[in-house]
C-alpha positions as CSV (number, residue, x, y, z in Angstrom):
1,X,0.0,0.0,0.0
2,X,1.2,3.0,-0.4
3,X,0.4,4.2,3.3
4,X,-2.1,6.8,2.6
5,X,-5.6,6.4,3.5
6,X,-7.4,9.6,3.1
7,X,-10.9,9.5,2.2
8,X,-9.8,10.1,-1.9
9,X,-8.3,6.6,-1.7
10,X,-12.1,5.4,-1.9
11,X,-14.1,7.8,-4.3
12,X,-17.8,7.5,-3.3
13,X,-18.8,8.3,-7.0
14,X,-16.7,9.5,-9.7
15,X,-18.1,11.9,-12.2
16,X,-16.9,9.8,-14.9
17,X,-18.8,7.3,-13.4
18,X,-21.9,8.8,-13.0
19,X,-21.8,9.8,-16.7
20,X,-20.7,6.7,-18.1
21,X,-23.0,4.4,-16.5
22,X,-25.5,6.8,-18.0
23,X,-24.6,6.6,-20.9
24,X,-24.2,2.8,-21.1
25,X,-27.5,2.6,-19.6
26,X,-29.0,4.6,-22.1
27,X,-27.4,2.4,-25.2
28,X,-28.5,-0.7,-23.4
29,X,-32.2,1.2,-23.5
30,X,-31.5,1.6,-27.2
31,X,-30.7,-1.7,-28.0
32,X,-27.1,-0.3,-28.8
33,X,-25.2,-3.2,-26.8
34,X,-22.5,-3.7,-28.7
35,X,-21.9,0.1,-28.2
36,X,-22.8,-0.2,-24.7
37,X,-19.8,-3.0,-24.2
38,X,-17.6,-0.2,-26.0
39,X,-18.6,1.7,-23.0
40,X,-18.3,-0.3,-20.5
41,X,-14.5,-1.5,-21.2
42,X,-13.5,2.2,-19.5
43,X,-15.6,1.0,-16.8
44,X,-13.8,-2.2,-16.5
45,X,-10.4,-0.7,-16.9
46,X,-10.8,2.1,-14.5
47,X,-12.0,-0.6,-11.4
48,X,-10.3,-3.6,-12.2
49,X,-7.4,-3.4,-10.4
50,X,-9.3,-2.5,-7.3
51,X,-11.8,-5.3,-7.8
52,X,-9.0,-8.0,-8.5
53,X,-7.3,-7.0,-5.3
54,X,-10.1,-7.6,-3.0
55,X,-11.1,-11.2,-5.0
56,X,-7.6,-12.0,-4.4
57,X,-8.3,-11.1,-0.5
58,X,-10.9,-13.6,-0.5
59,X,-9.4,-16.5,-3.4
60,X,-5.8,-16.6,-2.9
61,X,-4.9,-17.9,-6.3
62,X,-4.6,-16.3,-9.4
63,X,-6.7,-18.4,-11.5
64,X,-9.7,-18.2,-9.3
65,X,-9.5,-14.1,-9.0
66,X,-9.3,-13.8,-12.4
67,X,-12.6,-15.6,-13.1
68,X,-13.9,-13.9,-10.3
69,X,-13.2,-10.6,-11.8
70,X,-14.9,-11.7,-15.2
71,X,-17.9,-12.7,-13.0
72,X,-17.9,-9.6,-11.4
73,X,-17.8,-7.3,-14.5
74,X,-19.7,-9.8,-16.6
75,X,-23.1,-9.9,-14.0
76,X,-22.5,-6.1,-13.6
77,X,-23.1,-5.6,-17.0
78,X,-26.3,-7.8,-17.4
79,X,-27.6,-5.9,-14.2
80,X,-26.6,-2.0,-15.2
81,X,-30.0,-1.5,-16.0
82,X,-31.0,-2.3,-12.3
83,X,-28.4,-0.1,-10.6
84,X,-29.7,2.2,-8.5
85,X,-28.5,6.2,-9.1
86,X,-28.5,6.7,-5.7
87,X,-25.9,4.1,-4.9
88,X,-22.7,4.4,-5.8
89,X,-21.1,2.4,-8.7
90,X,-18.4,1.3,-7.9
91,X,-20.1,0.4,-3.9
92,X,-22.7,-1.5,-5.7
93,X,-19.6,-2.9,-7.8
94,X,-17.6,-4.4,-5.0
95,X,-20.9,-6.2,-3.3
96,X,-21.1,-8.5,-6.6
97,X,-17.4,-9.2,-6.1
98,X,-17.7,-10.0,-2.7
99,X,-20.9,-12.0,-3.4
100,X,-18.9,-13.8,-6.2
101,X,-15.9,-14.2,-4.3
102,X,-18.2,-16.0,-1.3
103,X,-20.1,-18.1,-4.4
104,X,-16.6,-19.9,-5.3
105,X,-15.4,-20.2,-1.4
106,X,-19.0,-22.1,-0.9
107,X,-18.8,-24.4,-3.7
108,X,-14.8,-24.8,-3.4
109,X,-15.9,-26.0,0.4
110,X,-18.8,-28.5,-1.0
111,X,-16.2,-29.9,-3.8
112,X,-14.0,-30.8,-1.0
113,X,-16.2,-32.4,1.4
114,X,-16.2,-35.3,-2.0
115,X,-12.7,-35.2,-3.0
116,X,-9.2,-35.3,-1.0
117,X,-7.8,-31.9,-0.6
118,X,-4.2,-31.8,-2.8
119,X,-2.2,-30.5,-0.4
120,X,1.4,-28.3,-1.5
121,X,3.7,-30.6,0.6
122,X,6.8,-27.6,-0.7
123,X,4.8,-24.9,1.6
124,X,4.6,-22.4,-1.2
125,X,0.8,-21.7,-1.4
126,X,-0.1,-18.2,-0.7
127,X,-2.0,-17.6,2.3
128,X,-1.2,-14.0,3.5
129,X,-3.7,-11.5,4.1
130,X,-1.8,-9.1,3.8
131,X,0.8,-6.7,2.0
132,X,3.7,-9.1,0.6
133,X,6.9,-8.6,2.6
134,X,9.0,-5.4,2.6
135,X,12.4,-6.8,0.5
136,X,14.2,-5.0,3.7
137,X,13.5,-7.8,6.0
138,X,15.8,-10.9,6.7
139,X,15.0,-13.7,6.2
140,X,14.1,-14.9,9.9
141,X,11.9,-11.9,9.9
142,X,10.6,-12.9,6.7
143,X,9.4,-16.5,8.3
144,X,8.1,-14.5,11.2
145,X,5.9,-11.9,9.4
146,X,4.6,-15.1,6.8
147,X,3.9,-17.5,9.8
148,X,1.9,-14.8,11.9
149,X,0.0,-13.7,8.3
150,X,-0.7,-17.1,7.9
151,X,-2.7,-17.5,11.4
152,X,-4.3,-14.4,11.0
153,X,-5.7,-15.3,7.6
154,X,-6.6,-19.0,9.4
155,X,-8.0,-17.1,12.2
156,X,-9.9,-14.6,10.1
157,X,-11.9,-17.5,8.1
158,X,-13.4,-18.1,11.0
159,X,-15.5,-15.1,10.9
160,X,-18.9,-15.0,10.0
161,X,-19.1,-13.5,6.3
162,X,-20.5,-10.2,6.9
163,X,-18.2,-9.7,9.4
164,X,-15.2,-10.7,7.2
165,X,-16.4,-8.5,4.9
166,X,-16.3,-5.3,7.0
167,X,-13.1,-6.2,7.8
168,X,-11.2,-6.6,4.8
169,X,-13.4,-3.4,4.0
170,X,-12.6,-1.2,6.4
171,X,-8.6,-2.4,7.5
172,X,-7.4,-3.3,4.0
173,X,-9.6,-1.1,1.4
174,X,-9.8,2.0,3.9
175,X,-13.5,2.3,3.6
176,X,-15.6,4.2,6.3
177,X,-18.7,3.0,7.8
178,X,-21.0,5.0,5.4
179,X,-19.2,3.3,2.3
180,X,-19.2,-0.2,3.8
181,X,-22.8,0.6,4.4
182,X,-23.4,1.4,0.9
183,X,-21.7,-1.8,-0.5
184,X,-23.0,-4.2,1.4
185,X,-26.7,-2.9,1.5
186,X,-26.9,-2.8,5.1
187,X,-27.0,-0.1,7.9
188,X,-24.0,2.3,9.0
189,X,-25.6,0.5,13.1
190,X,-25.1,-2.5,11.3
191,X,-21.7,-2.1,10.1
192,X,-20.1,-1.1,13.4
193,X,-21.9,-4.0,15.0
194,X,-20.4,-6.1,12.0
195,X,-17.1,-4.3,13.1
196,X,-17.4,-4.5,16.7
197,X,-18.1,-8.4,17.1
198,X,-15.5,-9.2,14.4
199,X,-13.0,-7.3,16.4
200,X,-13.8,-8.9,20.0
201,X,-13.7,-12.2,18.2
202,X,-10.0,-11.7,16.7
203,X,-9.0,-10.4,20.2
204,X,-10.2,-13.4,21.6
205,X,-8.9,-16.5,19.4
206,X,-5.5,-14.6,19.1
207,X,-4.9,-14.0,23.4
208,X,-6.5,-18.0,23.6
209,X,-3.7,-19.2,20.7
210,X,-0.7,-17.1,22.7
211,X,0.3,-15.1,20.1
């Protein structure tokens, strides 16, 4: 990250948003869809990177976050026309990538309970939660800062969806209550008690496991 957090690091609406969902909206009215896609790769191009880093969040691996990400972009496209002005697009954007991201987690978890789990006996599967290491660090602190990313991701799995959502929301995409509220179609009461259990859970499992 690059360490700044300010509200401008999550637009709540875009004027070029507003104006080009507009006017894909209005092409898709038209029966222009083929012009309306035209449109609509700005879209894509202007909120991919954002909506790949959250799948990858939730998915770990790179095949699964990109066909997340087509979801995403593909079922917001089908949908535009029921977009609401009043929320914000790329809010209403991020819940169907969340929503997809929980879709694959659900079935990936049914496919297992049928088939033995491969498991990466060379320990490089990535299961960090967060930022990748800083090059500055040795390597023991390297091993340190993975192992304790690792639990925390384990330990973070735990949590109920919506409050995994908030989470990953609010620490790693610097969204505030009134935006999480937005994206998840909930209220701003709900969010902090989303926020609030999630936290006192965390605090919990990590002082029980002796971290």
């Amino acid at each position: 990250m690059s360490g700044q957090t300010s509200a401008s690091s999550f637009p709540v609406e875009p004027d070029s948003d507003v104006s080009a969902v507009a006017e894909i909206k209005s092409l898709l009215v038209r029966g222009a869809k083929e012009r309306a896609k035209e449109q609509y790769e700005g879209l894509v191009a202007r909120h991919q990177h954002r909506i790949s880093r959250i799948a990858l969040r939730y998915l770990k691996n790179e095949a699964d976050v990109d066909e997340a990400v087509q979801d995403t972009f593909l079922k917001a496209f089908i949908h535009l026309p029921s977009h609401e002005k009043k929320v914000p697009f790329i809010a209403w954007l991020i819940r169907i990538a969340i929503n997809s991201c929980l879709d694959r987690i659900k079935a990936k978890s049914r496919r297992s309970r049928w088939m033995m789990p491969l498991i990466d006996l060379s320990g490089n599967e990535r299961t960090d939660i967060a930022e990748p290491v800083t090059r500055n660090q040795n390597p023991e602190e390297e091993l340190l800062a993975k192992e304790q990313r690792t639990r925390l991701n384990t330990i973070i799995r735990r949590l109920p969806e919506r409050q995994q959502a908030v989470l990953m929301l609010s620490v790693f995409e610097s969204a505030t209550t009134q935006e999480i509220s937005a994206i998840m179609g909930v209220s701003e009461a709900t969010v902090r008690v989303h926020q609030f259990r999630a936290i006192r859970r965390l605090q919990k499992w990590i002082r029980r496991e002796h971290w």
